[in-house]
N, C-alpha and C positions, 0 to 999 in steps of 0.2 A: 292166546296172550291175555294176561293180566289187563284189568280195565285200567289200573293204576302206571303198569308200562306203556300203554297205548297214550295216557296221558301227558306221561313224562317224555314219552317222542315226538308227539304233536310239539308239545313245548319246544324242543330242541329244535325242530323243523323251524317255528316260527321264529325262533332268538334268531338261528340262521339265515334265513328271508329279512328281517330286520336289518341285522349288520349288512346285507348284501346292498340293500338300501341306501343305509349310510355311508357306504365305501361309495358307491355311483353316486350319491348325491356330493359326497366331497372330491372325487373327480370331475365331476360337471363345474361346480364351483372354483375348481383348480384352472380345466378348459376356458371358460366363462374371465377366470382374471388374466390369462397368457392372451385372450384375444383379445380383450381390452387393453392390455400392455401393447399387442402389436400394433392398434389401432391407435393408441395415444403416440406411439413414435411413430407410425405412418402419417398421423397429424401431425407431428414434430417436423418431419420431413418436409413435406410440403411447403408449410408455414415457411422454413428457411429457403424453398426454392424460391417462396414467394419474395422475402425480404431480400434477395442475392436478386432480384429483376428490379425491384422498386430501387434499387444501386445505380440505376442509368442517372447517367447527369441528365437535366433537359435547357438545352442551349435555345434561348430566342435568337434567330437572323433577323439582321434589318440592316439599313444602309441609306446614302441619300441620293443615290442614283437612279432608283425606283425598282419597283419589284422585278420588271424584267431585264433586268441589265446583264450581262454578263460577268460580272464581279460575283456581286452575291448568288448566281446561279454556279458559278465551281464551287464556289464556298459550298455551297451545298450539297452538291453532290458529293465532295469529299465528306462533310462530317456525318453524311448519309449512310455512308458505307462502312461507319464503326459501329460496335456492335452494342458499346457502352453510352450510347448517346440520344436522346431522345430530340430531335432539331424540329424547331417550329417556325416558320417563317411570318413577318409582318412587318412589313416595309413600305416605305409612301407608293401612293398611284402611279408616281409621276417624279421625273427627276426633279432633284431638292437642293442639287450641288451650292454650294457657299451661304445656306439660310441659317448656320451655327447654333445658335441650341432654342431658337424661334419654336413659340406653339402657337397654337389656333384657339381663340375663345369662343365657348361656345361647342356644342354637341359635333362629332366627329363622323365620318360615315363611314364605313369598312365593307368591302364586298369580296366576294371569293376570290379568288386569283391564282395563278400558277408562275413559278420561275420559268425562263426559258425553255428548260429540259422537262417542263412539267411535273415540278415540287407544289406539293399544294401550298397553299400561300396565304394569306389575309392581306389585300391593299386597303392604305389606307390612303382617305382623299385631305391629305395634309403636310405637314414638315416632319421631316426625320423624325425627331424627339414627339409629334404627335403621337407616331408609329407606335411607340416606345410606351409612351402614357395610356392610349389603347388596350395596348398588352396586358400590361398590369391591372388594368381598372375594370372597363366591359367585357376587354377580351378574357379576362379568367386567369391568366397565365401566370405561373408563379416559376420563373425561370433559375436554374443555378446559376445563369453565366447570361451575360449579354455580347453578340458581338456583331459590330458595325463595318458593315464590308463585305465584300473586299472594293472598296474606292477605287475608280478608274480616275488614278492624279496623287501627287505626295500631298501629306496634309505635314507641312514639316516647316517649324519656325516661324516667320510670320503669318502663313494658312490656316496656324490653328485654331486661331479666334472666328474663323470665317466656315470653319468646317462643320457641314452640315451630319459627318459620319463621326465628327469627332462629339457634335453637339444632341444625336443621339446614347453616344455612349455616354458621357456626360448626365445624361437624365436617368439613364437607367442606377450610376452610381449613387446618383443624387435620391434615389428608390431606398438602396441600400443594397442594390442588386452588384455583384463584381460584375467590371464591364472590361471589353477591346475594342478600339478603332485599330480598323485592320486597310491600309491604302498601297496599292502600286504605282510606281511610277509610271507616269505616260509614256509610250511607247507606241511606234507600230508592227506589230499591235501591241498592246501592255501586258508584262509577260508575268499571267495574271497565276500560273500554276507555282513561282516563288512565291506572292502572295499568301497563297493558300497554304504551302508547306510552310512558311513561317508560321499563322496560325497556327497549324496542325503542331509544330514543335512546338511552341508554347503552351497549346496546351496538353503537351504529353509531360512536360515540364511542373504544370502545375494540377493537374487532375486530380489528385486525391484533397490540396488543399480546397479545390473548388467542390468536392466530393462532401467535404467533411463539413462547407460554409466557413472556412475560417480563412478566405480572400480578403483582402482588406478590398475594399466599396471606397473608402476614402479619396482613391487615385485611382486615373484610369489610364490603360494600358494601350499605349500609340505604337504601333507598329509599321514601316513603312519602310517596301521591298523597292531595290530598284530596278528598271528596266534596263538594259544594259546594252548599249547600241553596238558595242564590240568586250569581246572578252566576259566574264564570269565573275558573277557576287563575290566578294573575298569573305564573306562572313556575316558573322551577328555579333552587334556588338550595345550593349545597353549605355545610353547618352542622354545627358540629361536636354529640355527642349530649348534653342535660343530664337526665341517671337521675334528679338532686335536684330537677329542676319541680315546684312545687305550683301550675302553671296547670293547668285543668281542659283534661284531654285532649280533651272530644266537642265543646268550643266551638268553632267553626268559621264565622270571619269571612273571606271570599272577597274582601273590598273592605278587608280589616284596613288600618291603617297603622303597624303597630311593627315597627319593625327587628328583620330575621329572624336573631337573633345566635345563637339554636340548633337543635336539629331541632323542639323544642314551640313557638317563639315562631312560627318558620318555617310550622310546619303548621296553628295555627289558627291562621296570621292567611292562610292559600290561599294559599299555598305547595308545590311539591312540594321536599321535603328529601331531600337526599341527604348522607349521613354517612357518614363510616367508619369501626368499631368494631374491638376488637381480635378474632383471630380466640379468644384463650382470654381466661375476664374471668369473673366473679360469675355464674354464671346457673344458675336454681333444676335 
């Protein structure tokens, strides 16, 4: 073979090795951007699982009964069991019943704690509304929702200036936090699981607005189930509060028939009333 053939195949060989080059070099680069595309939507992915968990509401419990009472222990166990809810508990040491929206001057003391059922807890050694102020301030807590209860006794009409569960919800609106006082009526025993389920509809009722923050804080949300000594709640009915009642609070007619024009007419006659009060007003 010519020296001059021999050269001009060498050539050919190498142009060919060249392009073979640049073909795997622009498939590597091709590979190279498909898995980067896969990993920036696998980042994408994620990221949204993450932002669809950071969606739980986180409810503070407290009440003025005291951390171990049985009110706020179904309360909790019920909002325990949803799967959109992150519940935190912080509630006085010690029952607080009629201390209304009272705080403590002066540094506060919080120690671990458990509800009945063995909820973890934060007690606090003060009034209702301490609890409350705790939460928000040392305790770190930056709650969607506040709710006070579930109260063993109505807080309904003249009681609510005196209530110690109405006078923490009360502070937390007073925060800017949406708040519930949540009370059943006395009973034996206080038939504490309508309590609970009225919460529990209320807030399936309002969930996304409390989701979104656009609860009005301004008023706070009284709810107050009754115990029913024969026969069955006849309903829910929203009534505005009358503090000036001189109907006898513990009468409790479940078959009542007078028009439920306020939260007292509402709750003896088996009613559950739901009111809403201002979050600042008269309270001892």
């Amino acid at each position: 073979m010519r020296r001059s053939s021999v050269l001009r195949r060498m050539g050919a060989l190498a142009a060919c090795a060249l392009a073979t080059v640049l073909v795997a070099g622009a498939c590597s680069d091709d590979d190279e951007a498909q898995d980067a595309s896969t990993t920036t939507a696998a980042d994408a992915a994620a990221s949204s699982t993450t932002a669809a968990e950071d969606d739980d509401v986180t409810v503070l419990v407290t009440n003025d009964d005291g951390v171990g009472a049985p009110g706020i222990d179904a309360l909790v166990e019920a909002l325990s069991e949803r799967d959109d809810l992150e519940v935190v508990v912080v509630a006085p040491l010690e029952n607080q019943s009629g201390s209304g929206g009272k705080t403590t001057e002066g540094p506060l003391t919080a120690t671990e704690a458990t509800t009945a059922s063995g909820h973890p807890a934060t007690a606090v050694d003060g009034f209702p509304a301490d609890s409350v102020n705790w939460a928000l301030g040392e305790g770190g807590i930056t709650p969607d929702l506040v709710i006070s209860g579930v109260n063993e006794g109505q807080n309904i009409g003249p009681a609510v200036p005196i209530s110690g569960t109405i006078g923490a919800a009360r502070q937390a609106a007073q925060a800017g936090v949406p708040a519930v006082a949540a009370s059943q009526g006395l009973g034996e025993p206080p038939d504490f699981p309508t309590g609970v389920q009225a919460v529990i509809d209320w807030l399936d009722d309002n969930i996304d607005e409390v989701r979104a923050g656009t609860l009005d804080a301004g008023t706070v949300i009284d709810i107050n189930a009754p115990t029913c000594p024969d026969g069955t709640v006849q309903g829910t009915v929203e009534v505005p509060v009358n503090e000036q009642s001189t109907v006898d609070l513990t009468e409790v007619d479940c078959a009542g028939t007078a028009d439920p024009v306020d939260d007292v007419i509402a709750f003896t006659n088996g009613w559950i009333a739901v009111s809403r009060i201002p979050s600042t007003g008269s309270q001892t």
